[in-house]
Backbone as CSV, one residue per row, in Angstrom:
resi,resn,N_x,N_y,N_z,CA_x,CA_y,CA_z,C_x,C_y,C_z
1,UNK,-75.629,180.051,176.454,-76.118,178.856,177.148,-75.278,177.658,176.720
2,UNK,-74.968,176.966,177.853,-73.969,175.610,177.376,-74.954,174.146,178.158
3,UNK,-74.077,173.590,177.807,-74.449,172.221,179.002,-73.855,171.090,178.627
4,UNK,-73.083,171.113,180.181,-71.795,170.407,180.395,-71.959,169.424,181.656
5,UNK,-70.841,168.113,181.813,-71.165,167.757,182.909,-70.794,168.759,184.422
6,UNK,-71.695,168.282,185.159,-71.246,168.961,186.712,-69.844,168.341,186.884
7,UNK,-68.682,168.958,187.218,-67.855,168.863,187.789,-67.338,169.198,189.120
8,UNK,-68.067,170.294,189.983,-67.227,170.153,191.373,-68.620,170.472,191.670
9,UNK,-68.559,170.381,193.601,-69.356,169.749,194.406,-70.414,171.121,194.775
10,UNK,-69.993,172.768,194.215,-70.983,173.796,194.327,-72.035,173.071,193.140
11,UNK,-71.765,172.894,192.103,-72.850,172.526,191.161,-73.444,171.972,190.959
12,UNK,-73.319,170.403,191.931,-74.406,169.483,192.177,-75.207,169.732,193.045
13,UNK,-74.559,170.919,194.210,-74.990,170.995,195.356,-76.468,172.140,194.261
14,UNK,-76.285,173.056,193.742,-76.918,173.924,192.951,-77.974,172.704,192.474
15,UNK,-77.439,171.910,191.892,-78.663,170.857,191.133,-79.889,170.255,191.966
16,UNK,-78.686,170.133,193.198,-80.309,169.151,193.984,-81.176,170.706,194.074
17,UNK,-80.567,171.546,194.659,-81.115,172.527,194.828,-82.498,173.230,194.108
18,UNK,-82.054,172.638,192.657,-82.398,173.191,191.248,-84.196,172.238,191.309
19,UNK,-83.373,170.711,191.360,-84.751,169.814,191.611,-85.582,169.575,192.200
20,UNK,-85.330,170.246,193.624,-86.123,170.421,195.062,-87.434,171.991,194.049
21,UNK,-86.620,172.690,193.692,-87.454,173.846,193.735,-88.197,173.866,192.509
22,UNK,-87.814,172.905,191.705,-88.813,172.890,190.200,-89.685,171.882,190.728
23,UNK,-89.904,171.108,191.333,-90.687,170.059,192.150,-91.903,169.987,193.045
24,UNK,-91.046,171.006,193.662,-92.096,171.484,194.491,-92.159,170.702,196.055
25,UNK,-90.613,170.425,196.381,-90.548,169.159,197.004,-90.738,169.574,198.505
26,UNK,-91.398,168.986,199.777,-90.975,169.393,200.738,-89.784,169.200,201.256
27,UNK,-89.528,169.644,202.864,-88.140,169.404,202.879,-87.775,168.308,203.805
28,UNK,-88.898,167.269,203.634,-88.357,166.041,203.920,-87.929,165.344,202.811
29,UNK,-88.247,165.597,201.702,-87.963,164.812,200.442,-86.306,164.656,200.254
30,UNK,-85.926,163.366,200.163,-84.122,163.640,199.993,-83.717,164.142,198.912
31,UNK,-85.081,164.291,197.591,-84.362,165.170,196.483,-83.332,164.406,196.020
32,UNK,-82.055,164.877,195.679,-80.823,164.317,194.384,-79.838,164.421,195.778
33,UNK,-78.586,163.885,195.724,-77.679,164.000,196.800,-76.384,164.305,195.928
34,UNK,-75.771,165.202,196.090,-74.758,165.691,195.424,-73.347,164.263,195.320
35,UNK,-73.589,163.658,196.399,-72.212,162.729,196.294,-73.164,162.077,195.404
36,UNK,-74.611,161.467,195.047,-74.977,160.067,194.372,-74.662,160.786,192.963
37,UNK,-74.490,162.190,192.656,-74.664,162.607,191.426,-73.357,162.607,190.732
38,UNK,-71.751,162.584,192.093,-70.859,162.636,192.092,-70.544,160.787,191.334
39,UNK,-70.830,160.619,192.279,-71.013,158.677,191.905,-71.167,158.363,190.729
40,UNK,-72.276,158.613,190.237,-73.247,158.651,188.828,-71.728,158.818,187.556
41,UNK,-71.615,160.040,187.834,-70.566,160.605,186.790,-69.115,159.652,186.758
42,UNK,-68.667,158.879,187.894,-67.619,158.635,188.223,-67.613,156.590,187.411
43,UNK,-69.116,156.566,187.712,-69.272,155.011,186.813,-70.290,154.695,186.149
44,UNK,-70.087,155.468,185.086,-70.916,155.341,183.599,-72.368,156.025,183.834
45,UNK,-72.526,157.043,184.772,-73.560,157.537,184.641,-73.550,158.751,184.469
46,UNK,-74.644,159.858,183.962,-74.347,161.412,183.898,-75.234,162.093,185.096
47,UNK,-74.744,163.355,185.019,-75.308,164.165,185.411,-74.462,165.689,185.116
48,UNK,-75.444,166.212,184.384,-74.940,167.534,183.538,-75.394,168.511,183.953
49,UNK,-75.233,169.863,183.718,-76.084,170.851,184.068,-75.761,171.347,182.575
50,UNK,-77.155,172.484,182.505,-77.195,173.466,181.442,-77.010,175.276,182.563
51,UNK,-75.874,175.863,181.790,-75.261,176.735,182.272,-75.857,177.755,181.306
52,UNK,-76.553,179.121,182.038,-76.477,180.425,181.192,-75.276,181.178,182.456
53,UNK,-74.104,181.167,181.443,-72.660,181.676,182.069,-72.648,180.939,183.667
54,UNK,-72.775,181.353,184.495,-71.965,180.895,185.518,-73.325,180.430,186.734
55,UNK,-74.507,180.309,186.260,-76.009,180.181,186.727,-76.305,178.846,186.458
56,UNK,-76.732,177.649,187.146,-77.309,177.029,186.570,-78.545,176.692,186.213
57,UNK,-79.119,176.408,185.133,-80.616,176.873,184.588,-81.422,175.255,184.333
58,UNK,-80.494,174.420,184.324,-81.005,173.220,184.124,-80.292,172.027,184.385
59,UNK,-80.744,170.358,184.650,-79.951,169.904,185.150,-80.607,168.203,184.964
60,UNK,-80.046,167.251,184.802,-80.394,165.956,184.033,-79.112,164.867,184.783
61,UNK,-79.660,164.087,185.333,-78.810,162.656,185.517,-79.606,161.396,184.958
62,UNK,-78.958,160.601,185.129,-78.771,159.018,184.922,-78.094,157.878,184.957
63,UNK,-77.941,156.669,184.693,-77.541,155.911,184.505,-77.496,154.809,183.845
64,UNK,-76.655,153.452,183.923,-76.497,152.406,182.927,-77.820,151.599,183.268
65,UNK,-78.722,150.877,182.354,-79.740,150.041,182.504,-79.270,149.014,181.868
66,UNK,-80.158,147.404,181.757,-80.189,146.501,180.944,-81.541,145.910,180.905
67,UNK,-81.578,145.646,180.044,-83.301,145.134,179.540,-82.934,143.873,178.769
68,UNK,-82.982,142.434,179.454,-82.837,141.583,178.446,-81.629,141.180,177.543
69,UNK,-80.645,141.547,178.275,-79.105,142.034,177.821,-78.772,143.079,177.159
70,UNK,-79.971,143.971,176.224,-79.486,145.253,175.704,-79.263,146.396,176.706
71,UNK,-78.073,146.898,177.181,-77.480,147.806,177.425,-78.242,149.930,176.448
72,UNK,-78.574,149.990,178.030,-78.953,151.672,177.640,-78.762,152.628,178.469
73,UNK,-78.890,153.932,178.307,-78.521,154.517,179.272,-80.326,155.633,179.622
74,UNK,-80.622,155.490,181.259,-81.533,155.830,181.570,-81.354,157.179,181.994
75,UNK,-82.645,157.402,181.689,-82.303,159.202,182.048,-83.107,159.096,183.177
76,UNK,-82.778,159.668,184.404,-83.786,159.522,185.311,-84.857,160.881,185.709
77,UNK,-84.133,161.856,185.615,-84.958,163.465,185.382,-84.165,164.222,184.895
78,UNK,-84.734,165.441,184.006,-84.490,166.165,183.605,-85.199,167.609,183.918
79,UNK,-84.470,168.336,184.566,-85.354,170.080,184.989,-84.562,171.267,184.577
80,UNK,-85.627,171.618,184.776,-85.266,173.544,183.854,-85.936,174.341,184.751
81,UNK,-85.126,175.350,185.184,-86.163,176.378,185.941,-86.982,176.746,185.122
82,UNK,-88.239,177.095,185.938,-89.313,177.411,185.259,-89.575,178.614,184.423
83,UNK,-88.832,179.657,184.683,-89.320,180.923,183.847,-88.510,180.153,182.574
84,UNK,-87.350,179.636,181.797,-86.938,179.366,180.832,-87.075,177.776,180.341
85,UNK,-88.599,177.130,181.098,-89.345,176.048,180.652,-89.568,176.259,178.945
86,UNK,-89.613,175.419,178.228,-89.619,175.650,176.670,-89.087,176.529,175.641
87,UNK,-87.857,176.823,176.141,-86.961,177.440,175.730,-85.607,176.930,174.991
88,UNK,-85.589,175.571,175.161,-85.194,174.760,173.669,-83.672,174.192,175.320
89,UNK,-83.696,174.673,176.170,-82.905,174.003,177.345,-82.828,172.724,177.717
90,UNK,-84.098,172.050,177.609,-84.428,170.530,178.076,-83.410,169.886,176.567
91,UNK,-83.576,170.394,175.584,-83.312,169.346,174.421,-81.472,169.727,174.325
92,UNK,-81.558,170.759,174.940,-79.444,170.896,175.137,-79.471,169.730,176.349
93,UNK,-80.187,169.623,177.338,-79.958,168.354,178.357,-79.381,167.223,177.532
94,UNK,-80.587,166.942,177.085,-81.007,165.526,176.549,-79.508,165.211,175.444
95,UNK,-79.119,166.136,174.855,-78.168,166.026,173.612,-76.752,165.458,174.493
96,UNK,-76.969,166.610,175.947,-75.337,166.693,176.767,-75.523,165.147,176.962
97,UNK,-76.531,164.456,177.669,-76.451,163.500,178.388,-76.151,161.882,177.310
98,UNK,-76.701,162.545,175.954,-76.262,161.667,174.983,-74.899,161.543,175.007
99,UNK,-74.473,162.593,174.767,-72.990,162.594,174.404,-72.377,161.745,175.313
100,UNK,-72.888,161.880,177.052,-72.194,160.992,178.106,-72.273,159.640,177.988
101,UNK,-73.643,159.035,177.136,-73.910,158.039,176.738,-73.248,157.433,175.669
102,UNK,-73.113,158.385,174.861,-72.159,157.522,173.666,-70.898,157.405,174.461
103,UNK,-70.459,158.210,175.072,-68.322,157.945,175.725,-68.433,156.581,176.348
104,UNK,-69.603,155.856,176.756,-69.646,155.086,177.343,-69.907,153.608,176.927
105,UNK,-70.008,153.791,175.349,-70.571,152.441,174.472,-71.708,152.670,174.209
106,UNK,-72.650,153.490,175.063,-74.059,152.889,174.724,-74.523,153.607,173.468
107,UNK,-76.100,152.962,172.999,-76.096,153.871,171.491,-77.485,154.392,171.760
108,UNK,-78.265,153.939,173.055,-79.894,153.650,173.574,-80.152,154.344,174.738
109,UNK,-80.855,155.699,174.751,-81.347,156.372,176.116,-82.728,155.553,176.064
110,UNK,-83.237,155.616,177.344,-84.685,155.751,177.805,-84.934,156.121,178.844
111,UNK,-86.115,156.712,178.950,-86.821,157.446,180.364,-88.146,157.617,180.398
112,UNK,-88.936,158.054,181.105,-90.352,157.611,181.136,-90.865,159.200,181.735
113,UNK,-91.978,159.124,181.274,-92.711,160.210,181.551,-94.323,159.934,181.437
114,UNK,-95.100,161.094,182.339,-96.555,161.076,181.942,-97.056,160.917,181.249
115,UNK,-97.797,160.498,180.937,-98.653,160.344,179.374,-99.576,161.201,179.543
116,UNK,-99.992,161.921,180.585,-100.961,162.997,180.352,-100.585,164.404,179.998
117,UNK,-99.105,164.411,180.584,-97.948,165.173,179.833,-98.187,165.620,178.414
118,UNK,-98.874,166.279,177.824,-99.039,166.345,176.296,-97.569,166.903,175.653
119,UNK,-97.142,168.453,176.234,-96.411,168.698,176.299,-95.044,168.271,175.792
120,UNK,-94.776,168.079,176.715,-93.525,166.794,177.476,-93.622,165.447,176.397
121,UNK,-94.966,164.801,176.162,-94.969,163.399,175.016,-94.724,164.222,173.794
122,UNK,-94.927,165.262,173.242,-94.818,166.347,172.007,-93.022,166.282,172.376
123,UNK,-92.664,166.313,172.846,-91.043,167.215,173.003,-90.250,165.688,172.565
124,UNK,-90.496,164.528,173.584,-90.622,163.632,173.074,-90.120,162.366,172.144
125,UNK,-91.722,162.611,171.553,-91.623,161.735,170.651,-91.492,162.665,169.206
126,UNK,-91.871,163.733,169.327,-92.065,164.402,168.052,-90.309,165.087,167.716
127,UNK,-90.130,166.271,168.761,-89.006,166.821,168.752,-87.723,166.548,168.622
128,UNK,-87.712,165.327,169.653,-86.547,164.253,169.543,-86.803,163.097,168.790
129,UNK,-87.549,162.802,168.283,-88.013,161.369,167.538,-87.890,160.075,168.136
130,UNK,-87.941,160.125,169.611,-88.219,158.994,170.125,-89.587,158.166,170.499
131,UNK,-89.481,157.340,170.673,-90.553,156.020,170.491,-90.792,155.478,171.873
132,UNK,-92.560,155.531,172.139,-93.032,155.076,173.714,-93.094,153.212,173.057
133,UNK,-92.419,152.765,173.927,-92.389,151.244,173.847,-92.828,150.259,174.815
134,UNK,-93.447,151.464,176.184,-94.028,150.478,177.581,-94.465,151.338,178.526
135,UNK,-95.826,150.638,178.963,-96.785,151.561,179.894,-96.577,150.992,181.269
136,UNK,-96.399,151.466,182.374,-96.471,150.917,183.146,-97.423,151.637,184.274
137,UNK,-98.515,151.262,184.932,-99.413,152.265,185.950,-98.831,151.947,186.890
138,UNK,-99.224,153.219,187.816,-98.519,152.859,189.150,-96.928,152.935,189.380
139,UNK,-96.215,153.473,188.224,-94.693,153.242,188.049,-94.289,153.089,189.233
140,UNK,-93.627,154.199,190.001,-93.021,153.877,191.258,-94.148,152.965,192.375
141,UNK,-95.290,152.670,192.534,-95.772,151.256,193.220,-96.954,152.294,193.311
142,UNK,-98.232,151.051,194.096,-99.024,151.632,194.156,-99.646,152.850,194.947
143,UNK,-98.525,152.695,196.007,-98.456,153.574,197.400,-97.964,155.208,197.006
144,UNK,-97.541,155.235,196.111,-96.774,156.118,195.394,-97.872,157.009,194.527
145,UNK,-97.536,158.679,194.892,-98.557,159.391,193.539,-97.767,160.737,193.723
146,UNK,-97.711,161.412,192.779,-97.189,162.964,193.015,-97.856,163.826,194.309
147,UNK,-98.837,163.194,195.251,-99.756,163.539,196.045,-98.113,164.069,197.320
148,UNK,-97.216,163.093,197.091,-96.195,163.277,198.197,-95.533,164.429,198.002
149,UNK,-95.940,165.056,196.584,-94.920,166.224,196.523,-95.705,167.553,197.149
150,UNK,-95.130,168.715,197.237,-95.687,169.561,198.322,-96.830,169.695,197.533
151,UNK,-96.533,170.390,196.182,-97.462,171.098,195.371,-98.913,170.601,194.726
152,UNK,-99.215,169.342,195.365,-100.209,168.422,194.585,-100.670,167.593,195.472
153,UNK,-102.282,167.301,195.689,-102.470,166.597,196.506,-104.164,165.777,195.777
154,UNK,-103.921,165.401,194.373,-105.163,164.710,193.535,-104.716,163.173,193.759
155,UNK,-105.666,162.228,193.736,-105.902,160.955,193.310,-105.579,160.925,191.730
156,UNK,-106.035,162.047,190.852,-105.320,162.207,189.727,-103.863,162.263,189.235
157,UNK,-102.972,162.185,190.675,-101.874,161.840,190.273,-100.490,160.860,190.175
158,UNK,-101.608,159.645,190.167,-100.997,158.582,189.819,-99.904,158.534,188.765
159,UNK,-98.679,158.198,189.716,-97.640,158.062,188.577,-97.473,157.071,187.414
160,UNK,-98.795,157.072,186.780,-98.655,156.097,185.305,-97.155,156.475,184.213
161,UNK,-96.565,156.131,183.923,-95.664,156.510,182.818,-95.130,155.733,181.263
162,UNK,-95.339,156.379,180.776,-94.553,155.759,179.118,-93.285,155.976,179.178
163,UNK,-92.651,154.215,178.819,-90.917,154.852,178.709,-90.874,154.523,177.626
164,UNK,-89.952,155.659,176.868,-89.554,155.874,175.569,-88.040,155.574,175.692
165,UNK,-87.693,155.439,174.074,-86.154,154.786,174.034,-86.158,155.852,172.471
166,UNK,-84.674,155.917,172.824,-84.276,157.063,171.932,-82.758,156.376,171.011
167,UNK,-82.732,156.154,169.953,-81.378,155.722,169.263,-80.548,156.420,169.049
168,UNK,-79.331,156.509,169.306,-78.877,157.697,169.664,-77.231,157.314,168.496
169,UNK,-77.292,156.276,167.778,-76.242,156.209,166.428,-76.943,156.600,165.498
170,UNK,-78.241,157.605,165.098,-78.557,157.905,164.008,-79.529,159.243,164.162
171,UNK,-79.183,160.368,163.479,-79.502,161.347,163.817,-81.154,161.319,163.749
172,UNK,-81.512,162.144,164.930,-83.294,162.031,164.765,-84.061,162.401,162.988
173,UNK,-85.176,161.321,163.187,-85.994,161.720,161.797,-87.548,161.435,162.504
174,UNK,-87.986,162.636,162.633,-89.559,162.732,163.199,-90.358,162.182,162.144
175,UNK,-91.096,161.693,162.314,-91.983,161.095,161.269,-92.658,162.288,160.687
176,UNK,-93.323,162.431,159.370,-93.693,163.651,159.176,-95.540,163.226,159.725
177,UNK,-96.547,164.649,160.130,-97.732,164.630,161.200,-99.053,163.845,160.284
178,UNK,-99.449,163.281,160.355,-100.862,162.635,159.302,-101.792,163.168,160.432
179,UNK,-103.342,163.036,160.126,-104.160,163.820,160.443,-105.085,163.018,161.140
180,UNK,-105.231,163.295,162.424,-106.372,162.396,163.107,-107.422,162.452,162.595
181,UNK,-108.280,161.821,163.156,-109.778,161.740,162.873,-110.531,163.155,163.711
182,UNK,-111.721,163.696,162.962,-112.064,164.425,163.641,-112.967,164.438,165.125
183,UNK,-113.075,165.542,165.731,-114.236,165.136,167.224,-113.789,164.283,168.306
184,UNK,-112.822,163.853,168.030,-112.012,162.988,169.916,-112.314,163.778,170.675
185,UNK,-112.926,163.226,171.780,-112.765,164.077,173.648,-111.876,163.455,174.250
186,UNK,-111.597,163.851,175.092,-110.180,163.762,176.062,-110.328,162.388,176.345
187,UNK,-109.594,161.069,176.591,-109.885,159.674,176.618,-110.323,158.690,175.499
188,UNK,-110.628,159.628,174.116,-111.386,158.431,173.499,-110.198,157.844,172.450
189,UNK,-110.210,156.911,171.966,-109.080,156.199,171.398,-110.131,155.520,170.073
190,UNK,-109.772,155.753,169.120,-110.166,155.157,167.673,-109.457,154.660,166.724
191,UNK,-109.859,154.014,165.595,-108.848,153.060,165.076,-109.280,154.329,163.682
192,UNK,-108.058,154.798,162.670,-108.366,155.566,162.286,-107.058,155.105,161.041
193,UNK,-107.051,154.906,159.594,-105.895,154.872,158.736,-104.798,153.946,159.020
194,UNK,-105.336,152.519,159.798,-104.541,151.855,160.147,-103.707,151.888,161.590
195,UNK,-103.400,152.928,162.130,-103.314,153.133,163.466,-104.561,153.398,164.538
196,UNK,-103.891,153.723,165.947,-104.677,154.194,166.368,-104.459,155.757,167.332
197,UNK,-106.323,156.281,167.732,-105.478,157.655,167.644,-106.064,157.851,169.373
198,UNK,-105.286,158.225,170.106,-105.750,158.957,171.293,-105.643,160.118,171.990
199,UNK,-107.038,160.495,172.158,-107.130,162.021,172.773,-106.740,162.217,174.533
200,UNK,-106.056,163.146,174.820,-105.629,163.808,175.809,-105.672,164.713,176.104
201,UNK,-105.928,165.603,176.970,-105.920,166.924,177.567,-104.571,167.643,176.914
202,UNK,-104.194,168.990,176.550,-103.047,169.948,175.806,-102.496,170.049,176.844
203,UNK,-103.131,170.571,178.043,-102.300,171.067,179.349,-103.438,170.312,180.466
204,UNK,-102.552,169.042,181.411,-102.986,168.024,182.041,-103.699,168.939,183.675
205,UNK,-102.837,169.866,183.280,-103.745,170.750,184.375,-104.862,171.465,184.092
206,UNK,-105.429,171.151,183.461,-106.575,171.854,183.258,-107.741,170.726,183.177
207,UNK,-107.294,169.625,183.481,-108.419,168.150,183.618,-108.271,167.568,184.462
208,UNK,-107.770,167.894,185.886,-107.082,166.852,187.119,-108.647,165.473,186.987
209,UNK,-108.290,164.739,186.728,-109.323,163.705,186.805,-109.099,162.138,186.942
210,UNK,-109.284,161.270,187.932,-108.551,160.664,188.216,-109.644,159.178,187.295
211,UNK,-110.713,159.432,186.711,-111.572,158.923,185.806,-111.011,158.685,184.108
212,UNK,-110.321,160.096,184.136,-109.796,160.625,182.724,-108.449,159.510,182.724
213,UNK,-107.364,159.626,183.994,-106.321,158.960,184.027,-106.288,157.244,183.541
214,UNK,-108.106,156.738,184.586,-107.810,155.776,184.211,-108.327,155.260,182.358
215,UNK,-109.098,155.830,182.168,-109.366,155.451,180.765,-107.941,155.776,179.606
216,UNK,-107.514,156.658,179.852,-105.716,156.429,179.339,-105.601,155.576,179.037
217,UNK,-104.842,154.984,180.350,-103.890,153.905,181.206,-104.959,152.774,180.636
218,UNK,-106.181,152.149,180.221,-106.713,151.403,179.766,-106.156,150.787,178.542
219,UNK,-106.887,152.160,177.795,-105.844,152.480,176.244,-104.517,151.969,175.957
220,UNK,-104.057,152.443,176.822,-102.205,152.156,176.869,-102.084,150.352,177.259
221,UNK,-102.150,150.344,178.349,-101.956,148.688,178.425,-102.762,147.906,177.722
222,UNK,-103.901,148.048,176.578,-104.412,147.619,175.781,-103.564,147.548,174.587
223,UNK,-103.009,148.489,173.944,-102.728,148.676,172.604,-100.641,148.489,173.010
224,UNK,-100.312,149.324,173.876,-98.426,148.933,174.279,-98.369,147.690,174.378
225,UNK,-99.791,147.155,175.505,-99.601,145.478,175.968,-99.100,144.521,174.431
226,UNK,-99.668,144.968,173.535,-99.903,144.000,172.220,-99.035,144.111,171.741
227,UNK,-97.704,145.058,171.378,-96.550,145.325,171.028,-96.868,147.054,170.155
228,UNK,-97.455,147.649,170.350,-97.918,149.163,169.728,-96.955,149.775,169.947
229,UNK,-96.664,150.947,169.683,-95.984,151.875,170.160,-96.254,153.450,169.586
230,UNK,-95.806,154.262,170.628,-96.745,155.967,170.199,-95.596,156.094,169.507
231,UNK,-95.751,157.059,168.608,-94.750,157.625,167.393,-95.154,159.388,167.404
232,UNK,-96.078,159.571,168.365,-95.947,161.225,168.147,-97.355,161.712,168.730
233,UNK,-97.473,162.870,169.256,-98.308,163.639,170.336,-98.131,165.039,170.017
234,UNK,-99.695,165.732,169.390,-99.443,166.441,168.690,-100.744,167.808,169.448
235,UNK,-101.111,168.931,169.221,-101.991,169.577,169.424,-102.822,169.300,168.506
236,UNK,-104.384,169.489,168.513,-105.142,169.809,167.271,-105.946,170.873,167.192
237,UNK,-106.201,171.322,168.830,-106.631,172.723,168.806,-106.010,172.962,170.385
238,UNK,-106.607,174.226,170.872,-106.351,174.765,172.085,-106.182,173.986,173.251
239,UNK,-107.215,172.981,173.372,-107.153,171.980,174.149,-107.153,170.927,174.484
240,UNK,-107.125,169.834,173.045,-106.957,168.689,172.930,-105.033,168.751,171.924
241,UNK,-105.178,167.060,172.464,-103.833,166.803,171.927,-103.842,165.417,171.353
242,UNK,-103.742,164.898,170.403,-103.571,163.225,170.164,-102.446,162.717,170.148
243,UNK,-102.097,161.085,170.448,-101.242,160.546,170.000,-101.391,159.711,169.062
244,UNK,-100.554,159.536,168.374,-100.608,158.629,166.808,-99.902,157.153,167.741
245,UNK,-100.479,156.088,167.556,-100.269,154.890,168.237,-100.351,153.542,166.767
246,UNK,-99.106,152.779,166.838,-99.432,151.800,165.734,-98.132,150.554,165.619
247,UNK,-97.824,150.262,165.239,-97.151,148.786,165.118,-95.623,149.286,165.059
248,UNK,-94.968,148.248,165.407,-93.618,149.066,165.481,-92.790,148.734,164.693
């Protein structure tokens, strides 16, 4: 298994391909466009694939951001076919697309994801040692929910997201795990050893709840709003998951 940038126009064409079908997209969706991915690569942006030999198995673009004059580089998605989902593929992405990031000056990824994502916030903040620094509900607007994609059609799927920022001049150091408080249900948030701790569903499919979402998203623009930030999202049993939330 490697992962390299896409270089000619079968392998982007393979990528949109790749993102349409991990998605679940219909086929009105425009999906990735092989020339924008061509583009991307050509002025300071990536787009890589992860190769098992001559297959492609996974696949990640982005581009240059600025926040306030700091310069970063955004990841905009990252996919893995599904039978080799958690198979250590996403974090060869994430490393390739660094590398495209450092050739380029920058030293700062960020990208945003679900927060109901337990998963995915575990891979993260824990795996990679990056840091949620901003909640935003409604990310892509309010009109907007995963409801447009083929495979999903809940009010529960409001695209709320945490974007995390990743430093990318100093090799990751995960914080080591301290121990929540005991008895959280899915939504409840407590002040616990100086931080604070919030419970989430392990696997977000197994709670579609669009009640559950908003008490989150409460949480979050309560405690991110103030300057907080999550530092790690962890299991504690089968079906709960917490995040460790605290000052930055």
């Amino acid at each position: 298994m490697e992962a390299r940038p896409l270089e000619r126009t079968a392998e982007r064409r393979a990528a949109a391909e790749l993102y349409r079908s991990v998605f679940g997209l219909g086929p009105t969706d425009p999906a990735v466009a092989p020339k924008l991915l061509c583009a991307l690569a050509r002025h300071g942006g990536s787009a890589v694939g992860a190769f098992d030999g001559d297959r492609l198995v996974g696949f990640a673009y982005g581009f240059t951001g600025l926040d306030e004059g700091v310069v970063y580089h955004h990841s905009q998605a990252a996919v893995v076919e599904r039978g080799l989902q958690g198979t250590g593929v996403g974090r060869l992405l994430k490393h390739a697309q660094a590398d495209v990031a450092r050739a380029t000056g920058v030293a700062t990824m960020r990208w945003a994801y679900d927060p109901l994502e337990a998963r995915n916030a575990h891979f993260n903040l824990d795996v990679l040692g990056a840091t949620g620094i901003r909640f935003y509900r409604a990310y892509f607007g309010a009109d907007f929910s995963s409801a447009d994609f083929a495979d999903s059609s809940s009010d529960a799927d409001r695209a709320d997201r945490i974007i995390v920022e990743w430093p990318l001049d100093a090799p990751a150091d995960p914080e080591l795990p301290a121990d929540p408080p005991d008895g959280l249900a899915w939504g409840d948030c407590v002040e616990h050893a100086g931080e604070h701790w919030l419970a989430v569903p392990a696997s977000w499919a197994e709670a579609r709840s669009p009640e559950l979402r908003d008490r989150v998203a409460a949480h979050l623009e309560r405690l991110v709003g103030r300057g907080e930030v999550l530092r790690s999202c962890r299991r504690v049993d089968t079906t709960t998951a917490v995040y460790r939330i605290g000052p930055r």
